[in-house]
C-alpha positions in Angstrom: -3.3 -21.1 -5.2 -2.5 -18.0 -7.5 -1.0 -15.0 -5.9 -3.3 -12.2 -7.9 -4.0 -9.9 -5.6 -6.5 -6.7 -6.6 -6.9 -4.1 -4.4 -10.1 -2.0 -4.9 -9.6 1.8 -4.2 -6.3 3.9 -3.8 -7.3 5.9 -0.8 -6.5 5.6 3.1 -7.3 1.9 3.2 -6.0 0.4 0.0 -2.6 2.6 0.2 -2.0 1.5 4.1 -2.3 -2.4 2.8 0.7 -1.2 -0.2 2.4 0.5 2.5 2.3 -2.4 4.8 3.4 -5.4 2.3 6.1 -2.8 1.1 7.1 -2.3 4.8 6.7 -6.3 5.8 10.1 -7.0 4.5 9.2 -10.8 2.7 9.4 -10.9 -0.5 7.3 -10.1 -2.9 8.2 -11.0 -6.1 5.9 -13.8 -6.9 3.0 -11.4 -5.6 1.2 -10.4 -8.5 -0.8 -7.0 -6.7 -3.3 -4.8 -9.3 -4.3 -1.0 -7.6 -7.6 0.2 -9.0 -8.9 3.5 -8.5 -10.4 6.1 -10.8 -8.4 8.7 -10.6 -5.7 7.8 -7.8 -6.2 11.4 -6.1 -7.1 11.2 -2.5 -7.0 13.2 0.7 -7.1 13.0 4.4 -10.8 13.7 5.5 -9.8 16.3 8.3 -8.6 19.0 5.2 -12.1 19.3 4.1 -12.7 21.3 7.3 -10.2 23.4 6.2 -10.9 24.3 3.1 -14.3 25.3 5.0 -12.8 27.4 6.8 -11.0 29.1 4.4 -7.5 28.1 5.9 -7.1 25.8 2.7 -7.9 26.0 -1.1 -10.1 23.0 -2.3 -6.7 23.0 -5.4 -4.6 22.3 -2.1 -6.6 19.0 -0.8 -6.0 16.5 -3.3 -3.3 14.2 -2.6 -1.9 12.4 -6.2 -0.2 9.4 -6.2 3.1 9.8 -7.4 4.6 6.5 -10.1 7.5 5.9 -8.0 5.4 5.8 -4.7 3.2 2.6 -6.6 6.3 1.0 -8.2 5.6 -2.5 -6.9 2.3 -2.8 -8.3 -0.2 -2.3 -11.7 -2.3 0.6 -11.1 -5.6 0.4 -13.0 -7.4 3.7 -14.0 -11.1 2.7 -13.9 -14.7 2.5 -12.0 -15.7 -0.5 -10.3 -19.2 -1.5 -11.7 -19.0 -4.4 -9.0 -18.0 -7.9 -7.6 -18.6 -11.5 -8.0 -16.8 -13.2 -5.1 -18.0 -16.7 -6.5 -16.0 -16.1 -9.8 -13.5 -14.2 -8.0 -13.7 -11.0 -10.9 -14.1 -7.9 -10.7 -16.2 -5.7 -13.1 -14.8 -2.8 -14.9 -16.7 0.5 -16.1 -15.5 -0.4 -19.8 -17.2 -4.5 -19.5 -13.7 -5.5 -18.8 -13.2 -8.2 -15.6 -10.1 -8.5 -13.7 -9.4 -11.7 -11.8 -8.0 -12.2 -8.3 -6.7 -14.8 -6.0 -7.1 -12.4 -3.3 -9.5 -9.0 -2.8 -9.6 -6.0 -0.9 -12.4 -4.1 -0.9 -11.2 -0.3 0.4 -13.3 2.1 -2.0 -15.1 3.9 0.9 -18.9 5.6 0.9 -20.6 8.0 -1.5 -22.2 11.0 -0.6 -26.2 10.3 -1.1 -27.9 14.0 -0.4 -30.9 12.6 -2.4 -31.7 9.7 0.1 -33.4 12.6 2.1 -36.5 14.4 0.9 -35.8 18.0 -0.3 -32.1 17.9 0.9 -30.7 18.0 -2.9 -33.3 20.8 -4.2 -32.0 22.9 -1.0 -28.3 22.0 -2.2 -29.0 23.0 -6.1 -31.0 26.0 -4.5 -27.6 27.6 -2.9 -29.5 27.4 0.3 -27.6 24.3 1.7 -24.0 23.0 1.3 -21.9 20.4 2.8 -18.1 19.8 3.0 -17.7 16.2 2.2 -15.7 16.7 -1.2 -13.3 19.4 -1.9 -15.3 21.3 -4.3 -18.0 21.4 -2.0 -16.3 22.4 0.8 -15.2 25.2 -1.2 -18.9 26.3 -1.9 -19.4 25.7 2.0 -16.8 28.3 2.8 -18.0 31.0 0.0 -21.6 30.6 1.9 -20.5 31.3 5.6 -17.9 34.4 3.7 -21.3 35.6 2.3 -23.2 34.7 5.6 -24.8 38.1 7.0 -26.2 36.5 10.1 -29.6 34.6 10.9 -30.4 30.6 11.3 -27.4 28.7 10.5 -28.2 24.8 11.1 -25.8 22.3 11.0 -27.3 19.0 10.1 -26.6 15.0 10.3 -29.2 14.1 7.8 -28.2 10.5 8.5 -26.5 8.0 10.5 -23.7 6.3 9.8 -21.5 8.9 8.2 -17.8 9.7 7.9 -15.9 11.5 10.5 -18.0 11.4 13.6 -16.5 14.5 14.9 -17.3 15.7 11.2 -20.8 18.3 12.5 -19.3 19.2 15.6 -15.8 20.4 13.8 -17.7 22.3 11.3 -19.8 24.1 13.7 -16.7 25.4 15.6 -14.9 26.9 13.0 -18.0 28.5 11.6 -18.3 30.0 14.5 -14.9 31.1 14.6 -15.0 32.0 10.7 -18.3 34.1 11.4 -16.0 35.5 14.8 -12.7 36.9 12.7 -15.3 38.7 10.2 -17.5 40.3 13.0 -20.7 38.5 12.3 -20.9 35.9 15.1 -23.0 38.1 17.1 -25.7 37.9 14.1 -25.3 34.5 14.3 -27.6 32.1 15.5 -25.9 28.2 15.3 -27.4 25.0 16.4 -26.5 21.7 15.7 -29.0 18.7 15.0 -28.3 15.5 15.1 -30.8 11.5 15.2 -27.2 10.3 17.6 -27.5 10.9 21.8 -24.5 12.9 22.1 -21.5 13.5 19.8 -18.9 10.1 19.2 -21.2 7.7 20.8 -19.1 4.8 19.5 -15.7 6.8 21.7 -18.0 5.8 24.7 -19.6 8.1 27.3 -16.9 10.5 28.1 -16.0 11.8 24.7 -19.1 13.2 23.8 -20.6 15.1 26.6 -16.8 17.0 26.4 -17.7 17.7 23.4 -21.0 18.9 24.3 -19.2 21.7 26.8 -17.1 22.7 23.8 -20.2 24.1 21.7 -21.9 25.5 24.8 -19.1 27.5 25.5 -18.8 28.9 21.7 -22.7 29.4 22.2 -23.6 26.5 20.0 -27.0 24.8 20.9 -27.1 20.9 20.5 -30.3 19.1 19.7 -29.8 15.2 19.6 -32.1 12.4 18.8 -33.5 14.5 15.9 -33.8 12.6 13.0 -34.5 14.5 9.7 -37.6 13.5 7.5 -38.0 16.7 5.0 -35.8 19.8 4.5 -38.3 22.5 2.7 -36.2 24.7 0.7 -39.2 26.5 -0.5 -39.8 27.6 3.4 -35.9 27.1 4.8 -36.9 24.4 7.4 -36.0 20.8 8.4 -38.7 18.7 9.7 -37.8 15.8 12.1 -39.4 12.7 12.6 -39.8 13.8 16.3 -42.5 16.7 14.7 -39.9 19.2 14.9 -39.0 22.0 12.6 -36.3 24.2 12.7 -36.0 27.5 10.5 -32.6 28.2 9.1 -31.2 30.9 6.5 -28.3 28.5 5.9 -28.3 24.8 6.2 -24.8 23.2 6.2 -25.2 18.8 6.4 -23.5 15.7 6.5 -25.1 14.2 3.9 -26.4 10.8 3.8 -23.9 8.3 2.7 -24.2 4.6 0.5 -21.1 2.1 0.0 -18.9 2.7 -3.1 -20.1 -1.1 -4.1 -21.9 -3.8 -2.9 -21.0 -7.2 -1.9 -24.2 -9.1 -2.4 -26.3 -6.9 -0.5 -27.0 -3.2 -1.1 -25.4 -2.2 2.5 -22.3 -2.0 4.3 -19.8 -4.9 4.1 -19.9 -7.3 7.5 -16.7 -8.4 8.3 -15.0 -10.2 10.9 -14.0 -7.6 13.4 -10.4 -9.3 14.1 -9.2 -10.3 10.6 -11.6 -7.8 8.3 -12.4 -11.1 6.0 -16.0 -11.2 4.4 -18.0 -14.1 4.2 -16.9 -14.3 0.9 -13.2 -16.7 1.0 -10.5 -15.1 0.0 -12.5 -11.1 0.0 -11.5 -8.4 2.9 -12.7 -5.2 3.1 -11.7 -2.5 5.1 -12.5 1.5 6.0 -15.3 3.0 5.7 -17.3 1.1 3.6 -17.4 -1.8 6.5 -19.0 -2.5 9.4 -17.3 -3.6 12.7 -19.2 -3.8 15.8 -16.5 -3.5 18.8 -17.0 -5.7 21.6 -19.3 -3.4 23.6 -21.7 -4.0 20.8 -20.9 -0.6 19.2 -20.3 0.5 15.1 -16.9 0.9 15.3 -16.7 4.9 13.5 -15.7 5.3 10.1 -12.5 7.3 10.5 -8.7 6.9 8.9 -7.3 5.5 11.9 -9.3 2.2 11.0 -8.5 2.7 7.7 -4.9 2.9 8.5 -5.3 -0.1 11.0 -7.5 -2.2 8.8 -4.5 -2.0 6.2 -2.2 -2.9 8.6 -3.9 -6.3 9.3 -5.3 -7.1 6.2 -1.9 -6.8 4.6 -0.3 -9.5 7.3 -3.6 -11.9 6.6 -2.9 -11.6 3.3 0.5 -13.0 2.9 -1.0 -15.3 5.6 -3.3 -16.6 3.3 -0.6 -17.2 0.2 1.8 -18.4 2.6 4.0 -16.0 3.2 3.9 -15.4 6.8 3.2 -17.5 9.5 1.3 -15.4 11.8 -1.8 -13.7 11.2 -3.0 -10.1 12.4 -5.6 -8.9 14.6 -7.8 -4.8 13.7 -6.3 -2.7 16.8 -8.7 -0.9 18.3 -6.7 2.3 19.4 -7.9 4.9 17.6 -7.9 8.7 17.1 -9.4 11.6 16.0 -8.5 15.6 15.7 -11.1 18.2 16.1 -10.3 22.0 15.2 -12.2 23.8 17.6 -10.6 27.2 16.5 -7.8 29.8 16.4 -5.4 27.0 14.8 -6.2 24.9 18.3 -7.3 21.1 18.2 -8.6 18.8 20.7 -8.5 15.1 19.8 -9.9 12.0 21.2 -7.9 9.3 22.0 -8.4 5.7 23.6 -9.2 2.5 22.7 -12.6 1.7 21.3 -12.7 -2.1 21.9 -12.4 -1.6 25.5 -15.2 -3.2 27.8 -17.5 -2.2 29.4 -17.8 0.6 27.1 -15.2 2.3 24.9 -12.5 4.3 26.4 -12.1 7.5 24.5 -10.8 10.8 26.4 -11.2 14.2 24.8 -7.8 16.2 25.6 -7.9 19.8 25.4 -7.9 22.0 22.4 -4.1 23.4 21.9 -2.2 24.9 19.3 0.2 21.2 19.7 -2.6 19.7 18.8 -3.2 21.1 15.8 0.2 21.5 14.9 0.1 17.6 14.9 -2.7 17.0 12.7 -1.0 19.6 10.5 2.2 17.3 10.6 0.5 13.9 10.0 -1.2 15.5 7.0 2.5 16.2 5.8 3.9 13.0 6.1 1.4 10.8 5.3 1.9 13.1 1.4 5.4 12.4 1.4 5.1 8.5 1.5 2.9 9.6 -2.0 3.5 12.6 -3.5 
């Protein structure tokens, strides 16, 4: 066996499995280990709310991966056309292939606005935005700046998406946006949603928490609406429960799709304890997988599981060329920060492979809080910057 090992993707993921064979102390040197990634700037997912908000510039997101912070590997400046786990290549954007003894698959979901009917015409149209890349979050915060007061919808146009927390989040510090420049009063927000409550893979006590927080900032929740149309022409969103909704501003989660495929057109299946495909010698981890926890539920697409993916796909991997004798298991403590306003954060916290159900607990929103999602922004951009 060959020790070429190509890791697809230089975000979350595929930096926690560097980080982790860097950190595992066995040497390396026979470990051949290729980085690919199209430009090899990233950030943390919880900034885009930020920039939103207008507490960040979208200039200030990025996070770019310094040379000296990927000295033990080849870094590979290219797009990923796709996969052949048989031959064990990967395709290049130029026709190239690279070959591997070993694969990683951590390149994450696109945003697909155009899988739902009218939703990209309302986006080109200046009546809708999102905040799912920096630039756009940028627009999303020159929108609720400009907002004079109406409608304003907050939309999950589809299930699964990044950041479950991600509507909820944006809802809160619109309204407290719209509250520091004396227009919540004109404001009208409501939150729609096809899930039951809020983090239904955290379990049953996250969400309904969650719930309280918007009522209490006079946000209205609708769940179990599941978006068919958004009509620019007429500002509505019709649901496939024969709803509509007005709005003057729309701001979505857009629909998402996996970076690439492995076979199928879908999410990546993987073994929930190791992160290994069907395909020998293939992982994937982060959000372009799909891990059903014990309790039968999608485990959510957050860091964290990035992070912990990377941690045990890196000790499998030096399992698999021999280099360590036991293998790793995907924890399934995890967490999440939500800004809820005023520089205060709530975050839920627990373990999400607990049985019966998941055992997530929302503490409440405090300025510590926030102050430690501030700092684990910071040093997770020192270990590459």
């Amino acid at each position: 066996m060959g020790n070429r090992l190509v890791i697809l993707g230089a975000g979350i993921g595929g930096l926690s499995v560097v980080k982790e064979l860097r950190d595992s102390q066995i040497p390396l040197d026979d470990l051949d280990v290729t980085l690919v990634d199209e430009s090899f700037d990233h950030f943390l997912g919880f900034a885009l709310p930020w920039v939103m908000r207008g507490w960040r510039t979208e200039e200030s997101v990025p996070i770019r991966l310094a040379e000296h912070a990927a000295a033990e590997v080849k870094t590979v400046r290219a797009t990923v056309g796709g996969v052949d786990p048989a031959r064990k290549t990967v395709l290049l954007d130029d026709g190239s292939e690279l070959e591997f003894d070993a694969l990683v698959v951590a390149l994450g979901a696109k945003n697909a606005p155009s899988k739902v009917p009218g939703l990209q015409e309302a986006l080109d149209a200046g009546l809708a935005v999102h905040y799912y890349s920096a630039a756009e979050a940028g627009r999303a915060h020159q929108a609720l700046a400009d907002f004079a007061g109406g409608k304003l919808v907050f939309l999950v146009a589809a299930q699964p998406y990044r950041c479950p927390v991600a509507p909820y989040e944006g809802a809160l510090l619109a309204a407290d946006l719209l509250e520091e420049r004396g227009k919540r009063a004109s404001a009208e927000i409501a939150v729609y949603t096809p899930e039951k409550q809020p983090m239904p893979s955290a379990g049953p006590d996250a969400g309904p928490r969650l719930v309280e927080l918007l009522s209490q900032n006079d946000i209205a929740f609708h769940p179990e609406h599941a978006v068919e149309l958004v009509d620019h022409s007429n500002r509505t969103v019709r649901f496939a429960n024969g709803q509509t909704v007005a709005f003057d501003l729309l701001v979505f989660v857009p629909p998402h799709e996996p970076a690439v495929a492995l076979g199928e057109p879908d999410w990546i299946p993987v073994d929930r304890e190791s992160m290994r495909t069907e395909h020998e010698g293939v992982w994937a981890i982060g959000d372009i997988t799909t891990v059903i926890s014990p309790s039968g539920k999608p485990l959510p697409k957050a860091a964290i599981f990035a992070k912990n993916g990377g941690k045990a796909v890196a000790r499998n991997i030096l399992h698999y060329f021999g280099k360590a004798e036991a293998q790793d298991r995907l924890s399934g403590l995890g967490y999440c920060y939500i800004d809820t306003g005023s520089h205060h954060s709530a975050r839920g916290k627990g373990d999400f492979f607990a049985l019966p159900h998941p055992g997530v607990i929302l503490d409440e929103p405090s300025e510590e809080l926030h102050n430690d999602k501030l700092e684990e922004e910071r040093a997770w951009r020192a270990l590459w910057e």
